[in-house]
PALO-137180 format. One record per residue: x, y, z of N, C-alpha, C in turn; residue in three letters. Coordinates in nm, 3 decimals. Layout:
R,X,Y,Z,X,Y,Z,X,Y,Z,ala
...
This chain:
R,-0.321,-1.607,-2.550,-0.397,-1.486,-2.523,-0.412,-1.468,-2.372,unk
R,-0.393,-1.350,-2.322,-0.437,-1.299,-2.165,-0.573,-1.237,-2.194,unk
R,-0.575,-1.211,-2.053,-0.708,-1.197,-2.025,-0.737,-1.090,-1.905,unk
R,-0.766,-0.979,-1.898,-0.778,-0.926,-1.769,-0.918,-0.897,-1.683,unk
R,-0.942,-1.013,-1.574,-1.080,-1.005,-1.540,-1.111,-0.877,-1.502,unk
R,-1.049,-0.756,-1.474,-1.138,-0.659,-1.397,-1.159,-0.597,-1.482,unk
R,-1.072,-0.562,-1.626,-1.160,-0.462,-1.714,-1.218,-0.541,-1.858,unk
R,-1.218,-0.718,-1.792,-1.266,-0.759,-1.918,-1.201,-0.750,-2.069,unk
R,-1.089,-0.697,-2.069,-1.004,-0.693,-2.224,-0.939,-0.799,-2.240,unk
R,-0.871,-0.871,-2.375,-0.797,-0.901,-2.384,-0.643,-0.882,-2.417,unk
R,-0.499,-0.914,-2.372,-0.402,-0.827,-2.417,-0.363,-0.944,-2.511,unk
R,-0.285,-0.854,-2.662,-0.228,-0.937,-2.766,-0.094,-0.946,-2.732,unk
R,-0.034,-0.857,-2.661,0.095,-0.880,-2.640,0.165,-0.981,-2.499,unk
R,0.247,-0.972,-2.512,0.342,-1.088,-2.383,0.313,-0.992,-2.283,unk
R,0.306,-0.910,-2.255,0.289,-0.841,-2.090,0.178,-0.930,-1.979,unk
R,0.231,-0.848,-1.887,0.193,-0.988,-1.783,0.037,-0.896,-1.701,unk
R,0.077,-0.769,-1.711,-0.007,-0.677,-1.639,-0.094,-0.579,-1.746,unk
R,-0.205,-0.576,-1.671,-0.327,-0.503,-1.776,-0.260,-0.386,-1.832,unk
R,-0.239,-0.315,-1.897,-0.195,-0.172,-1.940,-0.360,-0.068,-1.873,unk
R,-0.413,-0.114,-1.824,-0.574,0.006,-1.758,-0.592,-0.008,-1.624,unk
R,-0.532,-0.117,-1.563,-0.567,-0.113,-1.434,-0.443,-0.173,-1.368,unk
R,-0.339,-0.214,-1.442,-0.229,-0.314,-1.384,-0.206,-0.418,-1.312,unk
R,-0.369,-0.466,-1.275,-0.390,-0.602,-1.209,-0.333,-0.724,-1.371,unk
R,-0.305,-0.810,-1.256,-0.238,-0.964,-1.284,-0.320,-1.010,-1.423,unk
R,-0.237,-1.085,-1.535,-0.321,-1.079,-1.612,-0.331,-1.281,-1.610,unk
R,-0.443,-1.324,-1.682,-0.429,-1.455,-1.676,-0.465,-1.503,-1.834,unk
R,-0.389,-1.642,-1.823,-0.387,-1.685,-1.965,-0.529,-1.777,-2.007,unk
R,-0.592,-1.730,-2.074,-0.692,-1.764,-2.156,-0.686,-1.925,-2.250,unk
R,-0.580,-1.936,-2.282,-0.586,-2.015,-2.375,-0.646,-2.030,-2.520,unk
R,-0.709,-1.905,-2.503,-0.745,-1.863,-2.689,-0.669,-1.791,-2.751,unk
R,-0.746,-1.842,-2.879,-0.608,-1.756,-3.023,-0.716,-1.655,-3.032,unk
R,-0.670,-1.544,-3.070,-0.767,-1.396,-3.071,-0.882,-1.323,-3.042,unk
R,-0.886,-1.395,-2.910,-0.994,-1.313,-2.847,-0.959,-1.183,-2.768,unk
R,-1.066,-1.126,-2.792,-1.050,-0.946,-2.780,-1.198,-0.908,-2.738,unk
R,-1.227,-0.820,-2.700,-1.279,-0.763,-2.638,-1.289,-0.604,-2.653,unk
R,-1.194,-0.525,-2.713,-1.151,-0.387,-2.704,-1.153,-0.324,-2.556,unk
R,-1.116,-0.202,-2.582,-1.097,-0.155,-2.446,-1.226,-0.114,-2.397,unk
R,-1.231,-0.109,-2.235,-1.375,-0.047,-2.186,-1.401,0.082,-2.186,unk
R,-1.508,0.129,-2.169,-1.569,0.282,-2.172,-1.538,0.310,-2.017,unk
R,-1.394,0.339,-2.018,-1.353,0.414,-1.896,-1.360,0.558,-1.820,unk
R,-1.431,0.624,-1.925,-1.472,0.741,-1.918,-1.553,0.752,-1.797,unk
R,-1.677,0.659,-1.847,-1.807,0.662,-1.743,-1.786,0.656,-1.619,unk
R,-1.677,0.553,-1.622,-1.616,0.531,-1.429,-1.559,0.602,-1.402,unk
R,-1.472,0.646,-1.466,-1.386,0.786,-1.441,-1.479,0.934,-1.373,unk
R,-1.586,0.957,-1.481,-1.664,1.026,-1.405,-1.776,1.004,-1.259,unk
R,-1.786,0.892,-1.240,-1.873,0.857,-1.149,-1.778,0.853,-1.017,unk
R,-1.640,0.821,-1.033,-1.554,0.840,-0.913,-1.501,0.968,-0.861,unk
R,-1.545,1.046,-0.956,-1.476,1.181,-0.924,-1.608,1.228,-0.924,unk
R,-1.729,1.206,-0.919,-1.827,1.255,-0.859,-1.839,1.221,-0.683,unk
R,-1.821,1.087,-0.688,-1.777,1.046,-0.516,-1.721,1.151,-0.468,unk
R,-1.586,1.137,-0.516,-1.457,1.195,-0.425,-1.482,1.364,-0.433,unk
R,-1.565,1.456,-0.485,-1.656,1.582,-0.492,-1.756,1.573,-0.358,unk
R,-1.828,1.447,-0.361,-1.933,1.451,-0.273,-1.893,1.399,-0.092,unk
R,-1.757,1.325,-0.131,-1.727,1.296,0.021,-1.674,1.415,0.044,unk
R,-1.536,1.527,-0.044,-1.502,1.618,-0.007,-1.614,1.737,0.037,unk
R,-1.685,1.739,0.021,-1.782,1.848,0.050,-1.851,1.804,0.194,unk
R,-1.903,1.698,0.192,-1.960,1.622,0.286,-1.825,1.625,0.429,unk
R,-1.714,1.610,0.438,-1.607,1.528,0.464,-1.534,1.687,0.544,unk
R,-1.590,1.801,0.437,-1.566,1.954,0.542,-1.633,1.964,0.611,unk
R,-1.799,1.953,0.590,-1.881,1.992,0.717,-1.869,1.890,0.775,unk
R,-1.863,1.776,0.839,-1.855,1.672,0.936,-1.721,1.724,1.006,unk
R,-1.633,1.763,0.978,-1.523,1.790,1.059,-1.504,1.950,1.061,unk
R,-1.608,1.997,1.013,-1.629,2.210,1.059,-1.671,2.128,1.236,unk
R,-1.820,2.059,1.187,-1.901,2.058,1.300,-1.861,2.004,1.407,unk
R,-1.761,1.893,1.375,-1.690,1.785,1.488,-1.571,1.875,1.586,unk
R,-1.495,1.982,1.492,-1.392,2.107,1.530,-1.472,2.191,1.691,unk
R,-1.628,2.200,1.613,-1.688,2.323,1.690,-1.724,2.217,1.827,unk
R,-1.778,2.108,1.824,-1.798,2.022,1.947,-1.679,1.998,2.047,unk
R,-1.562,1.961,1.975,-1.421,1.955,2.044,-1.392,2.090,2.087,unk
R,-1.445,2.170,2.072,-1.385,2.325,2.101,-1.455,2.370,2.214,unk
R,-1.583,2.343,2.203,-1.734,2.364,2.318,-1.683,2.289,2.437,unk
R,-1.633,2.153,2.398,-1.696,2.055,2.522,-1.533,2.010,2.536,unk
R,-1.444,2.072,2.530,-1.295,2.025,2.541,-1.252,2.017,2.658,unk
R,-1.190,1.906,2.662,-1.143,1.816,2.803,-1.032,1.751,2.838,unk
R,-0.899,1.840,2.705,-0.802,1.843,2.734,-0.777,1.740,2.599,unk
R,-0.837,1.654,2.559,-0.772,1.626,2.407,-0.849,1.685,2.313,unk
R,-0.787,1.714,2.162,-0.846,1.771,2.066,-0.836,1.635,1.933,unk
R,-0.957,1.532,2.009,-1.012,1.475,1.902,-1.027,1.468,1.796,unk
R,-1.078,1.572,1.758,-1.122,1.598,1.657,-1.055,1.615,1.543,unk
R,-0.897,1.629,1.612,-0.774,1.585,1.499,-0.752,1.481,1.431,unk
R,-0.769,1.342,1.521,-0.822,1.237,1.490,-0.922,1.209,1.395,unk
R,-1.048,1.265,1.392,-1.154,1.197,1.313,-1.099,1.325,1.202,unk
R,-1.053,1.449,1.172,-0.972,1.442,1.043,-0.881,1.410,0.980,unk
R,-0.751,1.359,1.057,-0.685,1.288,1.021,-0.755,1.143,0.925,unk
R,-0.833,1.067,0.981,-0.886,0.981,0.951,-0.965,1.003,0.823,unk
R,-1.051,1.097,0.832,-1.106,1.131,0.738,-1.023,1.181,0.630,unk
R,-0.912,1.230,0.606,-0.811,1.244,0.525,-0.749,1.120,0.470,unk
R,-0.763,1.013,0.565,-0.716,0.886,0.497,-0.754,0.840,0.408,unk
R,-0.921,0.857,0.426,-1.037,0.789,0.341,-1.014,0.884,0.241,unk
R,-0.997,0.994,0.221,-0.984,1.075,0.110,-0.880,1.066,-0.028,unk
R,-0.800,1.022,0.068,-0.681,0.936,-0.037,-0.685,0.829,-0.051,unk
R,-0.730,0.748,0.005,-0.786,0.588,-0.049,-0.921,0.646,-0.152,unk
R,-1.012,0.692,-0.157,-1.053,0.741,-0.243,-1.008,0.788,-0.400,unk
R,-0.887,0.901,-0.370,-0.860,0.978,-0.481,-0.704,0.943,-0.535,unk
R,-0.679,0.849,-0.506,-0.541,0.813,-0.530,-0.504,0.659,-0.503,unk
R,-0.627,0.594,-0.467,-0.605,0.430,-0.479,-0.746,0.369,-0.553,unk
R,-0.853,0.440,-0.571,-0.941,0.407,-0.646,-0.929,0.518,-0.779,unk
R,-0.938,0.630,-0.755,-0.999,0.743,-0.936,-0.890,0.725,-0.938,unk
R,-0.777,0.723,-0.939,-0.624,0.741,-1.029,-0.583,0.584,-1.095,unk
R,-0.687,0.477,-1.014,-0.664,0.342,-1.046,-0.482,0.318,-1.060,unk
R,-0.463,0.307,-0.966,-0.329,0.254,-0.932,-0.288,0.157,-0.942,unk
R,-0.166,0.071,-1.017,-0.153,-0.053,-0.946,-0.163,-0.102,-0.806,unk
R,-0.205,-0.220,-0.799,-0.207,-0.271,-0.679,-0.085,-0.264,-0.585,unk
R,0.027,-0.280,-0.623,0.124,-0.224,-0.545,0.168,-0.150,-0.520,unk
R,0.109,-0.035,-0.605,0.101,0.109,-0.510,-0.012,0.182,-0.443,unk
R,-0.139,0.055,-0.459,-0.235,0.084,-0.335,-0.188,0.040,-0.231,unk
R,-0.134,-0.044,-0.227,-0.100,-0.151,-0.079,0.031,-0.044,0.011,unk
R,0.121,-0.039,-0.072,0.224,0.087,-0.027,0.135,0.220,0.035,unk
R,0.096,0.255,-0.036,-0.022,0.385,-0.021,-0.141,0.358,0.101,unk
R,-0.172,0.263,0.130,-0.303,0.239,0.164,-0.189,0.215,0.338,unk
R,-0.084,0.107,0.350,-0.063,0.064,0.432,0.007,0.200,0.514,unk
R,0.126,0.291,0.432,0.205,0.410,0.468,0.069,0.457,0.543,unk
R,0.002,0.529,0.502,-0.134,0.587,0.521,-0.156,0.538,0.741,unk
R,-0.196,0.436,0.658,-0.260,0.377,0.800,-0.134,0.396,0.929,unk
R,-0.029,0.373,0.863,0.078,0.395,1.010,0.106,0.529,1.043,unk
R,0.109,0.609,0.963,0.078,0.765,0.973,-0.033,0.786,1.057,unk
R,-0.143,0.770,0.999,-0.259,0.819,1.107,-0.252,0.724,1.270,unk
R,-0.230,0.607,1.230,-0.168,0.592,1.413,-0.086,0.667,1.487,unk
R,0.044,0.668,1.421,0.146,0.752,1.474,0.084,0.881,1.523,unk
R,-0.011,0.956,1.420,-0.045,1.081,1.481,-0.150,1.119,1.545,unk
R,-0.208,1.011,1.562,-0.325,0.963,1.682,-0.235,0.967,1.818,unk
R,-0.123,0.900,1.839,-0.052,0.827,1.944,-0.023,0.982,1.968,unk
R,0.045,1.078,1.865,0.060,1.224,1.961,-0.021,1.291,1.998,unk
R,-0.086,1.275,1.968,-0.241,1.366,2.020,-0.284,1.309,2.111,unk
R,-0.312,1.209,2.144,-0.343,1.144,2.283,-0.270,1.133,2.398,unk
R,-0.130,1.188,2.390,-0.019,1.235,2.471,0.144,1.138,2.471,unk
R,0.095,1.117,2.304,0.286,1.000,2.268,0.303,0.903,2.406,unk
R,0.223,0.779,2.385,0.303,0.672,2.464,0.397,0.574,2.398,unk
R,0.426,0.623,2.262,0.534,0.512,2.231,0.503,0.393,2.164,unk
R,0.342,0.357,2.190,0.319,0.252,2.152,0.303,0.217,1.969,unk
R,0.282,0.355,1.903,0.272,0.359,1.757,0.408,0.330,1.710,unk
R,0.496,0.377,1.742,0.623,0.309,1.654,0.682,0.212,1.729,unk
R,0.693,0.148,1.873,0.727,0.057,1.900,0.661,-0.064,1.856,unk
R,0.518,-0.022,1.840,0.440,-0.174,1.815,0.378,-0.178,1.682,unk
R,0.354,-0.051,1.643,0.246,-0.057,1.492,0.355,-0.047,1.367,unk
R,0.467,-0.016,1.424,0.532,0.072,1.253,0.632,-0.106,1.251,unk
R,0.660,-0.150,1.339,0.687,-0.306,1.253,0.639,-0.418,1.235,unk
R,0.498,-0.400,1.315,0.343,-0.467,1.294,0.342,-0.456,1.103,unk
R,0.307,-0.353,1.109,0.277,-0.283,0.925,0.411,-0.333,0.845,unk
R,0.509,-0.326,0.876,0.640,-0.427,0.782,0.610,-0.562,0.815,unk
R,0.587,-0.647,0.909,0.562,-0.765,0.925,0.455,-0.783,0.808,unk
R,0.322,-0.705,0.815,0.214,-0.727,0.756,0.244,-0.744,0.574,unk
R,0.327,-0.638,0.552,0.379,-0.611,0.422,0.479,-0.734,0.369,unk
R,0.546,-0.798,0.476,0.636,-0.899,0.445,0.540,-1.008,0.409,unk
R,0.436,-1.039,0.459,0.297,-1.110,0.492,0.216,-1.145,0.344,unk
R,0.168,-1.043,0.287,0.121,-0.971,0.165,0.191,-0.965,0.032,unk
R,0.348,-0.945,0.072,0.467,-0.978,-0.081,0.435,-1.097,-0.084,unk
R,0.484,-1.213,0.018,0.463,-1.326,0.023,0.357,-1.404,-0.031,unk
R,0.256,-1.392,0.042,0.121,-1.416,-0.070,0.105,-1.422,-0.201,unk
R,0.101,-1.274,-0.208,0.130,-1.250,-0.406,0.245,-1.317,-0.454,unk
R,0.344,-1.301,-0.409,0.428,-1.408,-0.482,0.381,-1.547,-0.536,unk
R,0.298,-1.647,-0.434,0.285,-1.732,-0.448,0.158,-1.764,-0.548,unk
R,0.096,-1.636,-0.516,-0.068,-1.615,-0.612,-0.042,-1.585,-0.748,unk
R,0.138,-1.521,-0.805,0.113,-1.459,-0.849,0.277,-1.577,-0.935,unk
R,0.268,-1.683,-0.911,0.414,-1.777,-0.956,0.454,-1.737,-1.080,unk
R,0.391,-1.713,-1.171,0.431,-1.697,-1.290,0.528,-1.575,-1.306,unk
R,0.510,-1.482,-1.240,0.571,-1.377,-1.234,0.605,-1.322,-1.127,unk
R,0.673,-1.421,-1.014,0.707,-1.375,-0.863,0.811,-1.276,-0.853,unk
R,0.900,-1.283,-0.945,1.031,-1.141,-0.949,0.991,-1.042,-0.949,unk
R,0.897,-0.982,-1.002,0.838,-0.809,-1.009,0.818,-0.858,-0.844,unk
R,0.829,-0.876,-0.753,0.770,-0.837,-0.639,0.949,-0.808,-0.513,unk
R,1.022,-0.789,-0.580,1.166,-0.818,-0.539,1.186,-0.651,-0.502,unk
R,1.112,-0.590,-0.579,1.101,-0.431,-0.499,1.078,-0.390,-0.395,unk
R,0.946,-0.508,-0.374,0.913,-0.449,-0.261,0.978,-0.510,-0.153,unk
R,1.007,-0.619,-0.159,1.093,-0.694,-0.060,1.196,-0.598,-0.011,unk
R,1.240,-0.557,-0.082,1.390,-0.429,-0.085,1.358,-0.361,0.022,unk
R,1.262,-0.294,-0.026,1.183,-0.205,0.069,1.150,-0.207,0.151,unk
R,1.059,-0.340,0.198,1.058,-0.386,0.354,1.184,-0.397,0.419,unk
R,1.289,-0.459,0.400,1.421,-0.421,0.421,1.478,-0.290,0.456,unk
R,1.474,-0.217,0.405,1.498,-0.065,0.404,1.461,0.028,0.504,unk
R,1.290,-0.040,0.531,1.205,0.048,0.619,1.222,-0.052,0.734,unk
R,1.271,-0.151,0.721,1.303,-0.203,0.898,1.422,-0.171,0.951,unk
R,1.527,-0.143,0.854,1.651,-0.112,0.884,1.630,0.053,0.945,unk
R,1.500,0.097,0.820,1.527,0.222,0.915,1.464,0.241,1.088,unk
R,1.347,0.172,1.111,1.316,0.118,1.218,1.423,0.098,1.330,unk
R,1.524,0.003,1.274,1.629,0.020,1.389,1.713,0.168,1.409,unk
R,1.726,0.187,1.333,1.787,0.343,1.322,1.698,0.413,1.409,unk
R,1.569,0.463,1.392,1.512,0.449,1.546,1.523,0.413,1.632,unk
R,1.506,0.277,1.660,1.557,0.244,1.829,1.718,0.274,1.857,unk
R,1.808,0.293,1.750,1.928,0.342,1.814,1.958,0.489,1.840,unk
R,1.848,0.549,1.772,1.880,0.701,1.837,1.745,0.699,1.985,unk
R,1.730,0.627,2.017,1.601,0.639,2.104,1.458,0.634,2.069,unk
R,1.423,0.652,1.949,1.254,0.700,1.975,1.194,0.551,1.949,unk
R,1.248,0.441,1.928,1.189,0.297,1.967,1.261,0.222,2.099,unk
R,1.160,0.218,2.176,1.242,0.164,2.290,1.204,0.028,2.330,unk
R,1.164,-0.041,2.271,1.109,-0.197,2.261,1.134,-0.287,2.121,unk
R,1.290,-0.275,2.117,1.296,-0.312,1.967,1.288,-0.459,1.943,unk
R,1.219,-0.533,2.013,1.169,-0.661,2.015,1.139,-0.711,1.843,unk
R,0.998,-0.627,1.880,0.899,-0.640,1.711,1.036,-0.610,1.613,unk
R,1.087,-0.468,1.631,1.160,-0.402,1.499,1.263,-0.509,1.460,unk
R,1.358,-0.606,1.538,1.420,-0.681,1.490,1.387,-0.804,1.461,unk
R,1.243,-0.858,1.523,1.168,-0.950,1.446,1.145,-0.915,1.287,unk
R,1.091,-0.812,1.258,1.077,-0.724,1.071,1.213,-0.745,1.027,unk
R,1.342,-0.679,1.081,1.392,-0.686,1.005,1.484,-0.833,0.947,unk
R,1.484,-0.923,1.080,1.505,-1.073,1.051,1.430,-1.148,0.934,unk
R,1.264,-1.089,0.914,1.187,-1.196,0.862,1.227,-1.119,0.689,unk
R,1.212,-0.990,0.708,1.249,-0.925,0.567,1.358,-0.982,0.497,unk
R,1.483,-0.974,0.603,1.580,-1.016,0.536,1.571,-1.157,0.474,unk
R,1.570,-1.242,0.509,1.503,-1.413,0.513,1.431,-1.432,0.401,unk
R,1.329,-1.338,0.391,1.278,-1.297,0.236,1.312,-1.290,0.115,unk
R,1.453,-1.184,0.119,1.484,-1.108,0.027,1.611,-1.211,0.014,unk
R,1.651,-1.303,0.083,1.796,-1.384,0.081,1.742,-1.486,-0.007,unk
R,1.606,-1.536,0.057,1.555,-1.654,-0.006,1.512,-1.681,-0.120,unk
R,1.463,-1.534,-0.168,1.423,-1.476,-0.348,1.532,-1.506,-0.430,unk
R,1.623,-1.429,-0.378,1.772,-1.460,-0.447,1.799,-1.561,-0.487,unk
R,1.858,-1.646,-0.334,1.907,-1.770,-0.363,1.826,-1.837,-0.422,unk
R,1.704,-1.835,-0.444,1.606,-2.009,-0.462,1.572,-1.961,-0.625,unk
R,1.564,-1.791,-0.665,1.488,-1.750,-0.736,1.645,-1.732,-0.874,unk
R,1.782,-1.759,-0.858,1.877,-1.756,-0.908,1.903,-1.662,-1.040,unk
R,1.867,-1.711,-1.175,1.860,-1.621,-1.296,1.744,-1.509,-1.336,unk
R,1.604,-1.571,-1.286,1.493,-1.515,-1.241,1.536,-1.350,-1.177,unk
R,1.592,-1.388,-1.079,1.569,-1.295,-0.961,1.694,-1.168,-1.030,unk
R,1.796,-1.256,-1.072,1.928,-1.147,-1.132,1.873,-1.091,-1.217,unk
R,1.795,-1.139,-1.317,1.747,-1.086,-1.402,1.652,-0.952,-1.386,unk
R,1.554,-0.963,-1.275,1.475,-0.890,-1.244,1.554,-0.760,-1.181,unk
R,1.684,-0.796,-1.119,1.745,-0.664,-1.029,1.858,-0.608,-1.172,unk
R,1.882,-0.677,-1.265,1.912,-0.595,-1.380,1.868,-0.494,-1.426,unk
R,1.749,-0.545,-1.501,1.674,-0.436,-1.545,1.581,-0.374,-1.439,unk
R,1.556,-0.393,-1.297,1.534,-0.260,-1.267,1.621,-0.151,-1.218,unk
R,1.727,-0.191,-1.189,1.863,-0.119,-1.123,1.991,-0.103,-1.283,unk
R,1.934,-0.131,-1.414,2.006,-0.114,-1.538,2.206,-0.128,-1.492,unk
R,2.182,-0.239,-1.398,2.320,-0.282,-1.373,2.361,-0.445,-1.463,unk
């Protein structure tokens, strides 16, 4: 029998991930314990009462923050910033908590997010370069960082995480593709990401052998 601590159910079947919240499931060691499903309703409504009350709240703080940057302007428009930002929180809100996402598409979501609003901080403050030379393979390092972890947190079932590995791959490669058309000009970090990604994704393979083939089968139905 599994067991899923965050919504408290038990699953009867072999799946590894909750079917309500898609967090990690763990083995119990009992024969038929159950629980039924939770009254997800209630949370459902109490989060989308939040995400009502920050949106409402979340316009006037940035009407009023607009009209101060506009009064007292001194050549940057701030105030792009604290909505930008505030837009972040809005989707970590309404699309990594009320939509209850898997965890690996909060972390994707949550992390994309955050290098975005740097990046467009860095233009508004007059583009020094420093957001994609230093933050956008900071955030793949971090992500290489984080697969890693879960993998190891997560042994029983380390192959589902071979996606994302891909991916870090992908997005460092595209990284260099940046610094070769110009807009990274310190590709120090970017080929540190894409060295450690790769190293990753070689090492899954090789060490992870039938496991790992198996896993790029059925998700690539090759």
């Amino acid at each position: 029998m599994r067991k899923c601590n965050k919504c408290h159910v038990g699953i009867l079947d072999n799946t590894s991930v909750c079917p309500l919240c898609s967090s990690v499931l763990e083995e119990t060691g009992e024969e038929g314990w159950h629980n039924g499903y939770p009254d997800v309703k209630a949370v459902s409504k109490k989060l989308s009462f939040v995400v009502r009350l920050y949106s409402f709240l979340a316009i006037i703080v940035e009407a009023a923050l607009i009209a101060i940057n506009y009064v007292a302007y001194r050549g940057v428009w701030w105030s792009a910033i604290s909505g930008i930002t505030i837009l972040y929180f809005f989707i970590t809100l309404k699309y990594s908590l009320q939509k209850n996402n898997g965890y690996k598409t909060v972390i994707l979501v949550q992390l994309v997010g955050a290098v975005l609003l740097v990046i467009a901080a860095d233009n508004i403050v007059g583009y020094k370069g420093w957001s994609v030379n230093y933050v956008l393979p900071s955030a793949i390092l971090l992500l290489d960082a984080t697969v890693g972890i879960l993998m190891v947190v997560n042994m029983s079932n380390w192959q589902s995480y071979i996606l994302m590995q891909i991916l870090t791959v992908l997005l460092s490669g595209g990284c260099v593709l940046l610094w070769r058309f110009g807009i990274i000009a310190s590709p120090a970090l970017t080929l540190i990401a894409l060295a450690v990604s790769l190293c990753m994704l070689l090492g899954t393979l090789i060490f992870g052998e039938r496991r790992a083939k198996a896993e790029l089968k059925w998700r690539f139905h090759v």
